[in-house]
Backbone bond lengths (Angstrom), bond angles and torsions (degrees), N, CA, C in turn:
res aa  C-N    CA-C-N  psi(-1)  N-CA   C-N-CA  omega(-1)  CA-C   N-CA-C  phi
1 X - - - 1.452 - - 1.529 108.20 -
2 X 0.953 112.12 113.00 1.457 111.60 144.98 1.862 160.55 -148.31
3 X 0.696 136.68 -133.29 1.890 124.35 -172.61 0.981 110.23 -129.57
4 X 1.836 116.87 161.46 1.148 112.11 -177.18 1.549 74.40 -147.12
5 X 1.855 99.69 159.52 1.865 121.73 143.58 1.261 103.15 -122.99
6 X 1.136 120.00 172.12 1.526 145.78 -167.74 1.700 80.94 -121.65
7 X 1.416 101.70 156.29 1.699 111.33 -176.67 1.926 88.56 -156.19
8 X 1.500 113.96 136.89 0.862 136.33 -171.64 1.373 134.47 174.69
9 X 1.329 118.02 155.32 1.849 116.25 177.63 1.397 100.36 -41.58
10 X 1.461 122.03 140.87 1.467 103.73 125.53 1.545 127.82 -56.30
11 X 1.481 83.88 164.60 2.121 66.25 -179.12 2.255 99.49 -108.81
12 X 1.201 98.04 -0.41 1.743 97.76 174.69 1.792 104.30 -91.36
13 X 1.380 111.61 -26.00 1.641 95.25 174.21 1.473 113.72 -144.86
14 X 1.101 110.11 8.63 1.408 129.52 159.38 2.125 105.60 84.75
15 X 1.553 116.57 8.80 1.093 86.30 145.50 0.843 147.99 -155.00
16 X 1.974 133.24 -158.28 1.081 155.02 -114.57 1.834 74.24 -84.39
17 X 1.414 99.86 140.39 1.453 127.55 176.07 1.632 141.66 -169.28
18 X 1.180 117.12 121.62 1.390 121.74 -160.24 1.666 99.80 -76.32
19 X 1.592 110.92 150.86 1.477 134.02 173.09 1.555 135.02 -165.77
20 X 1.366 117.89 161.28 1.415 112.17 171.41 1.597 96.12 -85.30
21 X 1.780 109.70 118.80 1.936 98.61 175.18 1.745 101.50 -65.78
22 X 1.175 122.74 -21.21 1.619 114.45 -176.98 1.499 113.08 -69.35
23 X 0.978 129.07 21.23 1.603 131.40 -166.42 1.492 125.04 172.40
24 X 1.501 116.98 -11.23 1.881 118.74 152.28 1.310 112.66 -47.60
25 X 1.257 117.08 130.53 1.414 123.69 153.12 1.760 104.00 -44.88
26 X 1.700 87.08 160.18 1.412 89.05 -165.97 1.633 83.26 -165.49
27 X 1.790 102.17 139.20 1.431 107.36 167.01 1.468 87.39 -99.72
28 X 2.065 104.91 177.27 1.602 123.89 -174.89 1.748 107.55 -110.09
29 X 1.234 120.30 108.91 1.854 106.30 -157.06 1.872 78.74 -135.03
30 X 1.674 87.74 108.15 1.563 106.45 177.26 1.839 115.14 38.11
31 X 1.748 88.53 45.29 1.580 99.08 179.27 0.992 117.62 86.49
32 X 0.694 150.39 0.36 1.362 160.66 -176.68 1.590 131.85 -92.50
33 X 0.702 137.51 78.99 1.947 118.73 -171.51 1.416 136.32 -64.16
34 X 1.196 112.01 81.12 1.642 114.32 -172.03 1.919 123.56 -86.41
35 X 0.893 94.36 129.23 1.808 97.45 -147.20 1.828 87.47 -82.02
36 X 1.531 92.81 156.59 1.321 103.43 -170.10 1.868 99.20 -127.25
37 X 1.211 117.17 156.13 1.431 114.33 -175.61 0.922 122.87 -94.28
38 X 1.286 152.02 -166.69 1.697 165.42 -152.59 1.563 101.78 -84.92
39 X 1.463 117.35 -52.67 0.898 125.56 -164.78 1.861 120.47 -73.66
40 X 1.499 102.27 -46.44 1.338 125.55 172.78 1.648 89.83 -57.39
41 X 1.117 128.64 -75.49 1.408 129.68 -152.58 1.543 109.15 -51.55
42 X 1.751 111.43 -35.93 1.470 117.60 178.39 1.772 107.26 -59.60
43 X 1.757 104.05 -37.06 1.832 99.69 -173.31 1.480 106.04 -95.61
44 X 0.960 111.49 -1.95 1.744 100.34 150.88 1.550 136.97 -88.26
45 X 1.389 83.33 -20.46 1.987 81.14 178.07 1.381 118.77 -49.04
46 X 1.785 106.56 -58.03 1.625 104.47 -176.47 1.742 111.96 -35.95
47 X 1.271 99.55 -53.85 1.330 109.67 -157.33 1.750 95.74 -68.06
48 X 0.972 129.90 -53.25 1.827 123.58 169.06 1.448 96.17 -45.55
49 X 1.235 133.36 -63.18 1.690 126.44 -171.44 1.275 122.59 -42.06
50 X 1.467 106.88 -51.07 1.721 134.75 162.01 1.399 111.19 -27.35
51 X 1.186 114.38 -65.18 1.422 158.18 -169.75 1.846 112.03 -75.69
52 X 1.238 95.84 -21.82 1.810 79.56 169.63 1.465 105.92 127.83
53 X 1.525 107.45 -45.92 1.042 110.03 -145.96 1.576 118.77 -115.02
54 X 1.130 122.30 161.46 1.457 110.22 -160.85 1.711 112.03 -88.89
55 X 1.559 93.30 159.50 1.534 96.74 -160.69 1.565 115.28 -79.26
56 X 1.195 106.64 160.18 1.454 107.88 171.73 1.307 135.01 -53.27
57 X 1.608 139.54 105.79 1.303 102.23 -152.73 1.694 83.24 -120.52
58 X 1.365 120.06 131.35 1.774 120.02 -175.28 1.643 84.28 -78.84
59 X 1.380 99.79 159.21 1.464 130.74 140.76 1.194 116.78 -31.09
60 X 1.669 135.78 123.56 1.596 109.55 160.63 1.381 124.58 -42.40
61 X 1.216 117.57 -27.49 1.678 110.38 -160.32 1.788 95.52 -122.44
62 X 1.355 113.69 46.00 1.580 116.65 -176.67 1.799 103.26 -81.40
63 X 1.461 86.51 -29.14 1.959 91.52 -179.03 1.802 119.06 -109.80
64 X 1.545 97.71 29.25 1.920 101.72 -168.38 1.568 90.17 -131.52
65 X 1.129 106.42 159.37 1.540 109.72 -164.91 1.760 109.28 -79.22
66 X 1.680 105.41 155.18 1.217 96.36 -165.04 1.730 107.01 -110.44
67 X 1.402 119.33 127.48 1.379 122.73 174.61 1.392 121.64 -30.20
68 X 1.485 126.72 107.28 1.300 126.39 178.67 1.954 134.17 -29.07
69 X 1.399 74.50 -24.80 2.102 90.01 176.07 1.224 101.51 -79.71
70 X 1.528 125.67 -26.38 1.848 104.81 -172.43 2.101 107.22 -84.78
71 X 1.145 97.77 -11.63 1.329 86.36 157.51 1.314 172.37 -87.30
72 X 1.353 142.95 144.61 1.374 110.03 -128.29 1.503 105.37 -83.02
């Protein structure tokens, strides 16, 4: 058995950051899903709350590595 993370830009501040891709938040940029990190997601909430709309809430395990069987 074993684990994997995905490692990549954020795409709200561009960086390098570990995740499960089956469960990171993720914005949609011309279709696409580009995952955003812990940090970005914390300074957007106000502003979604502000705004109407409800906050981002990650996965517990959006930033812990993901078991090799859940992938596709």
């Amino acid at each position: 058995m074993g684990y994997a993370y995905c490692t990549s830009a954020c795409f709200g501040c561009g960086r390098t950051f570990c995740y499960n891709p089956m469960r990171v938040p993720s914005i949609r940029v011309k279709g696409m899903r580009e995952p955003i990190c812990r940090a970005c997601v914390d300074r957007a909430n106000p502003e979604r709350i502000k705004r109407g709309l409800d906050p981002i809430v990650p996965a517990p395990d959006a930033y812990d590595p993901v078991d090799e069987r859940e992938l596709p």
